[in-house]
MARTIDREN-922312 format. One record per residue (C-alpha): residue number from 1; residue in one letter; x, y, z. Coordinates in Angstrom, 3 decimals. Layout:
<lumbas>
{lumba NUM, A, {X, Y, Z}};
...
</lumbas>
This chain:
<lumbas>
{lumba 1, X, {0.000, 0.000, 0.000}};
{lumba 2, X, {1.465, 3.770, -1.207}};
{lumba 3, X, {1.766, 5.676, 1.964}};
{lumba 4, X, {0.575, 8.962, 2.058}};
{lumba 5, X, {1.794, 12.116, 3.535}};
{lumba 6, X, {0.492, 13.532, 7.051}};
{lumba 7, X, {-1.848, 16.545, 5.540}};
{lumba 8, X, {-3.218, 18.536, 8.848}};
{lumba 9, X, {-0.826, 21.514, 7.221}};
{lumba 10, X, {-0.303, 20.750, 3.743}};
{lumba 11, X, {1.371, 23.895, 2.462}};
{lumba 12, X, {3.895, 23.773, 5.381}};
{lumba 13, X, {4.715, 20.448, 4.550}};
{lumba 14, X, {5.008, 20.489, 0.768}};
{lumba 15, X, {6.971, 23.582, 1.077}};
{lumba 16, X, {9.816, 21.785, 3.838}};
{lumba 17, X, {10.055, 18.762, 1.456}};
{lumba 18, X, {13.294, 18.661, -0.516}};
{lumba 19, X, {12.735, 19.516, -4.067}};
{lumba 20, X, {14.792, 20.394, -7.315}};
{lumba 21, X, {12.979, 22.756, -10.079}};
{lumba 22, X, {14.484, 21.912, -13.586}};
{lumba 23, X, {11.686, 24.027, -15.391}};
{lumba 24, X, {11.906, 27.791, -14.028}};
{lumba 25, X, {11.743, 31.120, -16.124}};
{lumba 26, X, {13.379, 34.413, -14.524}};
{lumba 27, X, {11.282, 36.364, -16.316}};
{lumba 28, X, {8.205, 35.047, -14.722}};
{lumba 29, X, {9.934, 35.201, -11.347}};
{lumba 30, X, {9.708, 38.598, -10.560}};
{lumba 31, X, {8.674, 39.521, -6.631}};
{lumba 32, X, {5.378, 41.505, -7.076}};
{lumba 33, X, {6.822, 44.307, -4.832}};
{lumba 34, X, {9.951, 44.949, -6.835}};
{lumba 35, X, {7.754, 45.199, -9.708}};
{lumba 36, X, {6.196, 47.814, -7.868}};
{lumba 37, X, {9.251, 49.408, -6.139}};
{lumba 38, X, {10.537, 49.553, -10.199}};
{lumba 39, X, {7.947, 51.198, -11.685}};
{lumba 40, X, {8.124, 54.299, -9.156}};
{lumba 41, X, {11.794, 54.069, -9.228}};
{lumba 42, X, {11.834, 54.578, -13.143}};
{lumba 43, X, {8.772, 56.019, -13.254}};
{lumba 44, X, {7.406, 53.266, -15.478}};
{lumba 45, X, {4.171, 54.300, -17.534}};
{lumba 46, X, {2.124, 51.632, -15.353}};
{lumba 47, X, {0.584, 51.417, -12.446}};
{lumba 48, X, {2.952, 52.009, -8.901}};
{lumba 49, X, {0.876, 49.841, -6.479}};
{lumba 50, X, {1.419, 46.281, -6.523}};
{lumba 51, X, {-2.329, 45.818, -6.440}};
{lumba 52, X, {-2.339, 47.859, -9.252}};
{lumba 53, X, {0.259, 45.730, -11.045}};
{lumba 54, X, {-0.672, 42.613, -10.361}};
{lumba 55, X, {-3.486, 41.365, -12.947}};
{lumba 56, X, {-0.995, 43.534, -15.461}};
{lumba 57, X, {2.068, 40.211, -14.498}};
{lumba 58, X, {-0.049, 37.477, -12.830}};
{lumba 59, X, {-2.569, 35.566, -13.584}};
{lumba 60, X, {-6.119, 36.039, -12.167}};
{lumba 61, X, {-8.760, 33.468, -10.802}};
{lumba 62, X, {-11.425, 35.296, -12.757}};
{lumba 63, X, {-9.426, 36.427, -16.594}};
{lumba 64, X, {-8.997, 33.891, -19.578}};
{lumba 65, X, {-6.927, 30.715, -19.042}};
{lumba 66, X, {-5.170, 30.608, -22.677}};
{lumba 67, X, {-1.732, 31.222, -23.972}};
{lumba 68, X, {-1.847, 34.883, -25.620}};
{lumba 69, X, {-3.231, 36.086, -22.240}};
{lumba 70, X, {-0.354, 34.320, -20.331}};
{lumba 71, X, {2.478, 35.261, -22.831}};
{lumba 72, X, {0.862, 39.184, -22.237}};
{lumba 73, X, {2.354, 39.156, -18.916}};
{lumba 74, X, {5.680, 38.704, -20.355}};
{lumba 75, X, {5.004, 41.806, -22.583}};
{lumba 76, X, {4.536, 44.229, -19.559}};
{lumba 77, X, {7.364, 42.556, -17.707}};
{lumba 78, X, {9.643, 43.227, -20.271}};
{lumba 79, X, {9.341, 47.021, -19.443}};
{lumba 80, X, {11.055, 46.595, -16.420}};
{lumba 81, X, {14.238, 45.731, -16.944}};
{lumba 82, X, {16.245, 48.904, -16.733}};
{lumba 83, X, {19.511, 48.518, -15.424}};
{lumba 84, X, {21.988, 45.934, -14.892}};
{lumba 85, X, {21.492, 46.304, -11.173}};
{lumba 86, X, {17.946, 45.707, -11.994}};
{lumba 87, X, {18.639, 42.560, -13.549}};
{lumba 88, X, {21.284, 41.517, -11.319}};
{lumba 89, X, {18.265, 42.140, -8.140}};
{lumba 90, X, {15.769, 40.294, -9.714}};
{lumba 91, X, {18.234, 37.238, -11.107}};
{lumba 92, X, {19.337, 37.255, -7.227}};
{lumba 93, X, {15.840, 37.222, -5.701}};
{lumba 94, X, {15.025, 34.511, -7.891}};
{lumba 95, X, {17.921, 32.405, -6.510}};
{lumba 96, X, {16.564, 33.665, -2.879}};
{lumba 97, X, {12.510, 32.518, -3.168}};
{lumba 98, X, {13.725, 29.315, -5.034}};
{lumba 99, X, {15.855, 28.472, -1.419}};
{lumba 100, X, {12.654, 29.467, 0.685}};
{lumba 101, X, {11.079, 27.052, -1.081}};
{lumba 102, X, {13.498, 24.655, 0.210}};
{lumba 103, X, {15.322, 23.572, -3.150}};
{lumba 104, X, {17.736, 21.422, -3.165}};
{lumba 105, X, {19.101, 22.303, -6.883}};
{lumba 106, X, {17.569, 24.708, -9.567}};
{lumba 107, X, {18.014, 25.009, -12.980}};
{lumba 108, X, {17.034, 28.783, -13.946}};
{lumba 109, X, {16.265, 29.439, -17.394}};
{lumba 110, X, {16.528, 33.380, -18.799}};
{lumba 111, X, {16.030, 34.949, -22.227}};
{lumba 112, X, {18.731, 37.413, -22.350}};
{lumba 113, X, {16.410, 39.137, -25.674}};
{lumba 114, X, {14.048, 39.938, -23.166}};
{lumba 115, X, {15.973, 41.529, -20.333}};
{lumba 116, X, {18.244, 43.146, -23.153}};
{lumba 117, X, {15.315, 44.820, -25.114}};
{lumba 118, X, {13.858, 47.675, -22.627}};
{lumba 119, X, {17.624, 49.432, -22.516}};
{lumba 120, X, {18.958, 48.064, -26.245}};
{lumba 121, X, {21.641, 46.210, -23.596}};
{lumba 122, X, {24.298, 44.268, -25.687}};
{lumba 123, X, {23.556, 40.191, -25.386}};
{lumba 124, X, {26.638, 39.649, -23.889}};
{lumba 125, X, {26.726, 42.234, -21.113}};
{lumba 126, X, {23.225, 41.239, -20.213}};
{lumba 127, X, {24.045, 36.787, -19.698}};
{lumba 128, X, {27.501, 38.280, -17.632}};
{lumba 129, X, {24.969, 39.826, -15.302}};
{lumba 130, X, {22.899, 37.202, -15.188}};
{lumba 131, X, {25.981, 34.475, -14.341}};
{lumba 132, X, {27.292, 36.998, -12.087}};
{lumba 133, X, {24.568, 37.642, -9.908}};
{lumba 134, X, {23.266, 34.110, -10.054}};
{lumba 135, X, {26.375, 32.582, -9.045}};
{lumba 136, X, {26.992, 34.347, -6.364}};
{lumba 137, X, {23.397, 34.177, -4.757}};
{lumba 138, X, {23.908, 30.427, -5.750}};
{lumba 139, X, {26.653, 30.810, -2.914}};
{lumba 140, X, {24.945, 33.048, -0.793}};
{lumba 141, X, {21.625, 31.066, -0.622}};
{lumba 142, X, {23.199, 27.676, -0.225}};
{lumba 143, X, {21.081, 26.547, -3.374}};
{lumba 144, X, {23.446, 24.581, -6.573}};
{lumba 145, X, {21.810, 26.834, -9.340}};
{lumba 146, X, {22.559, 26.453, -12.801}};
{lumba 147, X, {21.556, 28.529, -16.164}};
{lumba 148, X, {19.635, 27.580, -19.189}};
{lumba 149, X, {19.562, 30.555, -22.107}};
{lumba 150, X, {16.396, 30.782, -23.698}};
{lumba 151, X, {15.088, 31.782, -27.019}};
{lumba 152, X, {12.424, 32.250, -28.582}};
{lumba 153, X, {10.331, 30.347, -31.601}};
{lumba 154, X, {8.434, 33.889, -32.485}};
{lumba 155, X, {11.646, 35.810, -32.535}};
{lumba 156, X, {14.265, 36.473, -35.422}};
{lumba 157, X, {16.710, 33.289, -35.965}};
{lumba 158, X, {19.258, 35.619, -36.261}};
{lumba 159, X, {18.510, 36.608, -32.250}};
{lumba 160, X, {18.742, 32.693, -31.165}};
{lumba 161, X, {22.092, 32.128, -33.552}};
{lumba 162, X, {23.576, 35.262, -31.066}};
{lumba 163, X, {22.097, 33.818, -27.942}};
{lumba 164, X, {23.384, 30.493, -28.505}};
{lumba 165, X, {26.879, 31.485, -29.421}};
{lumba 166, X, {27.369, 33.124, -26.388}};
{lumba 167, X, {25.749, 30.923, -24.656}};
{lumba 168, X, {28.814, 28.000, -25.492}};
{lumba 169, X, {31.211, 30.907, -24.510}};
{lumba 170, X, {30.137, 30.491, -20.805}};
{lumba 171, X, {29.271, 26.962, -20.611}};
{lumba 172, X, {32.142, 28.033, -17.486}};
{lumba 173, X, {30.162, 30.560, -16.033}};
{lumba 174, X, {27.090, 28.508, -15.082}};
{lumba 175, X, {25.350, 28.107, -18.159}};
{lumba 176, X, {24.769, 24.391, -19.100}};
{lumba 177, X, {21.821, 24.691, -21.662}};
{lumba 178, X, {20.022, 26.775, -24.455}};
{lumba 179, X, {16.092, 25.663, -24.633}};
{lumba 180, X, {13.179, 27.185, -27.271}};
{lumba 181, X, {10.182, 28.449, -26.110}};
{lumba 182, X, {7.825, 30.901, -27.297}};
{lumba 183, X, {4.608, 30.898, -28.968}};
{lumba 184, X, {4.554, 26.911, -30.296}};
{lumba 185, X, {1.005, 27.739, -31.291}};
{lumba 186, X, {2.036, 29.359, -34.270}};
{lumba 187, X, {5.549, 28.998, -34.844}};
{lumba 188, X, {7.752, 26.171, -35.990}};
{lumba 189, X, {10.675, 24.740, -34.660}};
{lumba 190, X, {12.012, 23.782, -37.896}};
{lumba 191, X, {14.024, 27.187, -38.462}};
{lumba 192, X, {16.244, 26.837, -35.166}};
{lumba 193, X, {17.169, 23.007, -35.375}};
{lumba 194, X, {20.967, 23.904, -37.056}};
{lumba 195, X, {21.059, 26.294, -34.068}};
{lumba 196, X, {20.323, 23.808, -31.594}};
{lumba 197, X, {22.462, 21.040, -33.015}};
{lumba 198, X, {25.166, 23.702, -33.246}};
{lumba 199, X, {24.813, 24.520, -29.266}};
{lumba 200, X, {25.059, 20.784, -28.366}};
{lumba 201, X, {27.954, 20.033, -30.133}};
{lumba 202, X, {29.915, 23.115, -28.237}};
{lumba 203, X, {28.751, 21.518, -25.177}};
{lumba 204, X, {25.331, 22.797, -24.068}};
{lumba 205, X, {22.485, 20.404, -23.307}};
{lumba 206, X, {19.064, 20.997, -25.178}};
{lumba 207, X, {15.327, 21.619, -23.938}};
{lumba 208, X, {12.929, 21.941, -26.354}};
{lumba 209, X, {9.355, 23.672, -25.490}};
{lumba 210, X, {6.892, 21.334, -27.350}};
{lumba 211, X, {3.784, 19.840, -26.807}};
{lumba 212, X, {2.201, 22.037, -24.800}};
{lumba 213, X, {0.182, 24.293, -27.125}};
{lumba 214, X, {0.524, 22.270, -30.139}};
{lumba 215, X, {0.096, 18.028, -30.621}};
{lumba 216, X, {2.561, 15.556, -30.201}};
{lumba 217, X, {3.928, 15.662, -33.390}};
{lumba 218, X, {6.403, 18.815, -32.111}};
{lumba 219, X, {7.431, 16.129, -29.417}};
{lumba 220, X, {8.980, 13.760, -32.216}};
{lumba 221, X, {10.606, 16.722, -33.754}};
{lumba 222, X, {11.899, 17.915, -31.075}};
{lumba 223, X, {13.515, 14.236, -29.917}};
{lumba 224, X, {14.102, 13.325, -33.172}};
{lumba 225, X, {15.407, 16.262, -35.435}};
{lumba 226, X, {16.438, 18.502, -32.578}};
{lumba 227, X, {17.862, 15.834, -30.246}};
{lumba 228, X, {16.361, 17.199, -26.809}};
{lumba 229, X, {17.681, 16.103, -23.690}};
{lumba 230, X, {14.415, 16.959, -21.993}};
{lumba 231, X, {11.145, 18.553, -23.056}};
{lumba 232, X, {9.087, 21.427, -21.854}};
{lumba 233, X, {6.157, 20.431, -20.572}};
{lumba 234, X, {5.174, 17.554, -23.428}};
{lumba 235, X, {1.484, 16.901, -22.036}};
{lumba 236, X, {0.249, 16.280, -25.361}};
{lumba 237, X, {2.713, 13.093, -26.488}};
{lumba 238, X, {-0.225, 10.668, -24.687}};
{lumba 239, X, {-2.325, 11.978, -28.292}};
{lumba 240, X, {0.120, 9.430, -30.579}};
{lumba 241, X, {1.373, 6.460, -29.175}};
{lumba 242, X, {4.565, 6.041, -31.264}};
{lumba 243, X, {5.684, 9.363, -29.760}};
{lumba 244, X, {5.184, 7.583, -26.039}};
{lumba 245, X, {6.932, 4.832, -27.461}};
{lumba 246, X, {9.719, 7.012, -28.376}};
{lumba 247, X, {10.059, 9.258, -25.464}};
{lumba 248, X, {9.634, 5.617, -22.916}};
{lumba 249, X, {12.091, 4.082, -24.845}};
{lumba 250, X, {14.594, 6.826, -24.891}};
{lumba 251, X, {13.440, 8.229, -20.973}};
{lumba 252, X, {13.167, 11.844, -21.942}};
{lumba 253, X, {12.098, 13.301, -19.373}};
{lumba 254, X, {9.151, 15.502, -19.375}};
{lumba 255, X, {8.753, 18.971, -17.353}};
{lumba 256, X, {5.887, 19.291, -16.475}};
{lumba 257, X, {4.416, 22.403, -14.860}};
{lumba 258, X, {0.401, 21.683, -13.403}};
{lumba 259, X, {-0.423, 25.040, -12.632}};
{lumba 260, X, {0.783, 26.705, -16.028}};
{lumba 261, X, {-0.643, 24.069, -18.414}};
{lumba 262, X, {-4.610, 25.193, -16.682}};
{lumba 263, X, {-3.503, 28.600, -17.166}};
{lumba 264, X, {-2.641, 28.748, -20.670}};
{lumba 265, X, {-5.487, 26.831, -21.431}};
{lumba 266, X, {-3.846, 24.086, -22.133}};
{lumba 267, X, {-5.831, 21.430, -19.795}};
{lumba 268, X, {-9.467, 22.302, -18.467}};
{lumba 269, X, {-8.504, 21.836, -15.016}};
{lumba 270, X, {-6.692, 20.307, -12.585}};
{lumba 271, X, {-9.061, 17.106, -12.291}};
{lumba 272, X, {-8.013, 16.427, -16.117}};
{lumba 273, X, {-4.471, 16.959, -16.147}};
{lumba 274, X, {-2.343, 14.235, -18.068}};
{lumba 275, X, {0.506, 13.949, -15.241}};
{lumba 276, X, {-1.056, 10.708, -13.497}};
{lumba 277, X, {-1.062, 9.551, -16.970}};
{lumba 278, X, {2.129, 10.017, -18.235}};
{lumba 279, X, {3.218, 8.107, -15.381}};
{lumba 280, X, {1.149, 5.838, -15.953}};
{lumba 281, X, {2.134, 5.355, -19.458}};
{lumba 282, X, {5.865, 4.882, -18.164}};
{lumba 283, X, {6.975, 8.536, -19.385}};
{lumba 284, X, {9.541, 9.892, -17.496}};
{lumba 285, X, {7.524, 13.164, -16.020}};
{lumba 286, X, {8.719, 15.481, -13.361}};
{lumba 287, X, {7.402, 18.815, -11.540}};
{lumba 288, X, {7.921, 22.012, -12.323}};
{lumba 289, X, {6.828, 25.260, -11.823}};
{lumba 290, X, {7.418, 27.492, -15.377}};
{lumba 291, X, {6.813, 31.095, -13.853}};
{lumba 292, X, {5.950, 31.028, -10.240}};
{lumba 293, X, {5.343, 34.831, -9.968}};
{lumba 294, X, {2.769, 34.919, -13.064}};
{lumba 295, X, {1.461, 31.772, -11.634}};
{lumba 296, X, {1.175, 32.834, -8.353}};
{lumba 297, X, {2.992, 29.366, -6.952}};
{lumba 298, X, {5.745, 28.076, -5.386}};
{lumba 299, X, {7.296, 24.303, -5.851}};
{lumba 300, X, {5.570, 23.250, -2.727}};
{lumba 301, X, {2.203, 24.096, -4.072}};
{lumba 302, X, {2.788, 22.063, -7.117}};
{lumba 303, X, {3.717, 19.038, -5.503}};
{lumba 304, X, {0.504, 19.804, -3.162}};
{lumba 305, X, {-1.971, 19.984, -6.639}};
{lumba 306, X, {0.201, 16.756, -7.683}};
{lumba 307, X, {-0.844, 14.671, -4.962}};
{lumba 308, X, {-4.078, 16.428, -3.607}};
{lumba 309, X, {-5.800, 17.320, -7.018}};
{lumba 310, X, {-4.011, 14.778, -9.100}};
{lumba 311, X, {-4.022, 11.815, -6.898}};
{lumba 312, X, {-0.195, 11.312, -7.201}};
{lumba 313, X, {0.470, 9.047, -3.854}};
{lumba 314, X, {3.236, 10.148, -1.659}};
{lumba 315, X, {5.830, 7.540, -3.538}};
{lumba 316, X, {5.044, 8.980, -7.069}};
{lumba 317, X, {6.000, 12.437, -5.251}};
{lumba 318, X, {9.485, 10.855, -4.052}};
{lumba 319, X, {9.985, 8.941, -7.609}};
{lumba 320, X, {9.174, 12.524, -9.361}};
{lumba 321, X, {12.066, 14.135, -7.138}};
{lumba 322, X, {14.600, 11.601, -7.998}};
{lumba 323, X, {13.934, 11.544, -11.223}};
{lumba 324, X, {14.341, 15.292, -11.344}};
{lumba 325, X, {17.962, 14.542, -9.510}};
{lumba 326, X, {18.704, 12.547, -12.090}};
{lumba 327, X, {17.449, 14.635, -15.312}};
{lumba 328, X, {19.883, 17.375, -13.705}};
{lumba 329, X, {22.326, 18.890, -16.344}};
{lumba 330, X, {25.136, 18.721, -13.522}};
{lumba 331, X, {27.695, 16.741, -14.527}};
{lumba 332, X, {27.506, 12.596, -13.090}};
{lumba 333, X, {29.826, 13.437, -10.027}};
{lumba 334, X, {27.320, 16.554, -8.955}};
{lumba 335, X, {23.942, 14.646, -10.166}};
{lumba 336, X, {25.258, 11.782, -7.964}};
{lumba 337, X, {26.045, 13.817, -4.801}};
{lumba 338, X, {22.394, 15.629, -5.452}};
{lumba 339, X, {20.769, 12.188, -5.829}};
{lumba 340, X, {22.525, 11.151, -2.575}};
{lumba 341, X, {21.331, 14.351, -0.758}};
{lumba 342, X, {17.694, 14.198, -1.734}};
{lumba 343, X, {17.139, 10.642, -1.205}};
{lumba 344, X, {18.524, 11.281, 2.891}};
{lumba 345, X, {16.519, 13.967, 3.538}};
{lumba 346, X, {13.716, 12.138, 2.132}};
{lumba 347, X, {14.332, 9.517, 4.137}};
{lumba 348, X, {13.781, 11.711, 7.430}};
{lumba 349, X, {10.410, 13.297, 5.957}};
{lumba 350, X, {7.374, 12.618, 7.770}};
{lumba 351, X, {5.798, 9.876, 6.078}};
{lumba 352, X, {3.599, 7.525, 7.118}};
</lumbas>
């Protein structure tokens, strides 16, 4: 029999557990009050209250669940990247709620066009703040944190070619990855494969967005053509059983983010999403939170949906955070000593 977890405080207790997050966006990690604190400080042409701000960067119980209404938020965050102690603040915050949270490891993934854009910063000058800040609150925060550059699929090819390149020129300063994400919905992958195939062979690992907004068929592409080490979200590839076949056979594993995929429409609800699935269909699916400030979430409440909402027992939580040890990018010495470290503070949780 699965035991289950001692619920009289649920939040509390989801938010102690040991976690890693290997599916995190900067951009959508901004603190709601130094949103806030920004605009007055620049004098942004928004509102100054966080109350004001907040259905203008988070989602709202009572405003459409799709994707263009999700990907807005990103529009008016953009705005807000001024200066590169701005940047360097908000990269270290991130670091900061992350280790509240009670991570164990995080993999943070940025999009240096979007923090560059506001100020016309250079691309370079913009991921050297980024490392900077990020390995020292890394330090700091007693939280392993490592970098994944992002790009986007509804962005110039010429942007992601830049990104990438510099990218493999600090695969030393913390960056281990270049993913795609973007609007899937109505842009191919197919123009930024070269790029990707480019970045792995100068050392970075690959994360492909896919299957989240469009069908499975974007899964195959991006295992097969683009050679993804993991895949964004993905809780579409139960739609064609030769892509479960492939991703099973190959254990991709699959970040998957609960709360995002209701908000972007992608899933009616929480009763119907495909996580308890997926696992049951043997693919290799951990938990994630995508953008816990536009979300209005932390890790802990994800894992609480997963196994309250969901019906995930307390064993498919601990299986989920091993498997997220071990779909790390940190090299086998690191992903070992993480592995170790997670499975003996597991060991102590209050289970029953």
């Amino acid at each position: 029999m699965a035991r289950q977890l001692i619920s009289e405080k649920p939040v509390d207790i989801f938010q102690v557990m040991p976690k890693v997050d290997l599916h995190r966006h900067l951009e959508g990690s901004l603190r709601l009050e130094t949103i806030a604190e920004i605009a007055r400080d620049e004098d942004l042409p928004v509102p100054k209250t966080e109350a004001e701000l907040k259905p203008l960067v988070q989602m709202m119980a009572k405003e459409d669940f799709g994707f263009r209404n999700f990907l807005s938020k990103f529009a008016t965050l953009r705005l807000f990247y001024r200066s590169p102690e701005i940047i360097a603040k908000v990269a270290r915050e991130a670091v900061e709620d992350a280790a509240r949270d009670n991570l164990f490891y995080l993999e943070l993934k940025f999009t240096p066009v979007a923090l560059a854009r506001a100020q016309n910063f250079a691309l370079a000058e913009v991921m050297d703040w980024v490392c900077e800040s990020v390995a020292q609150a890394s330090l700091d925060f007693n939280l392993p944190t490592r970098l994944i550059a992002s790009v986007n699929r509804h962005e110039p090819v010429a942007l992601a070619e830049q990104v990438a390149a510099l990218a493999v020129e600090r695969t030393g300063r913390g960056i281990i990855g270049l993913d795609l994400a973007g609007n899937e919905a109505e842009f191919s992958a197919e123009p930024f494969i070269d790029i990707f195939r480019q970045a792995r062979s100068g050392g970075l690992k690959v994360v492909i967005h896919a299957g989240e907004w469009k069908g499975a068929d974007n899964i195959r592409q991006a295992i097969e053509s683009m050679e993804a080490d993991r895949i964004g979200h993905g809780v579409r590839v139960l739609e064609d059983p030769q892509v479960c076949a492939i991703a099973r056979e190959r254990a991709i594993p699959f970040e998957v983010c609960i709360t995002s995929n209701v908000q972007t429409g992608v899933v009616s609800g929480y009763s119907s999403h495909p996580l308890p699935a997926m696992l049951k269909a043997g693919i290799n699916a951990v938990i994630a939170t995508d953008d816990p400030t536009i979300s209005q979430i932390t890790l802990g409440d994800e894992y609480r949906l997963a196994h309250q909402d969901l019906g995930l027992t307390s064993q498919n939580l601990v299986d989920c955070l091993m498997a997220c040890a071990k779909a790390s990018f940190l090299p086998n010495v690191e992903r070992e000593a993480l592995s170790s470290r997670l499975k003996a503070a597991l060991s102590n949780f209050p289970l029953q």
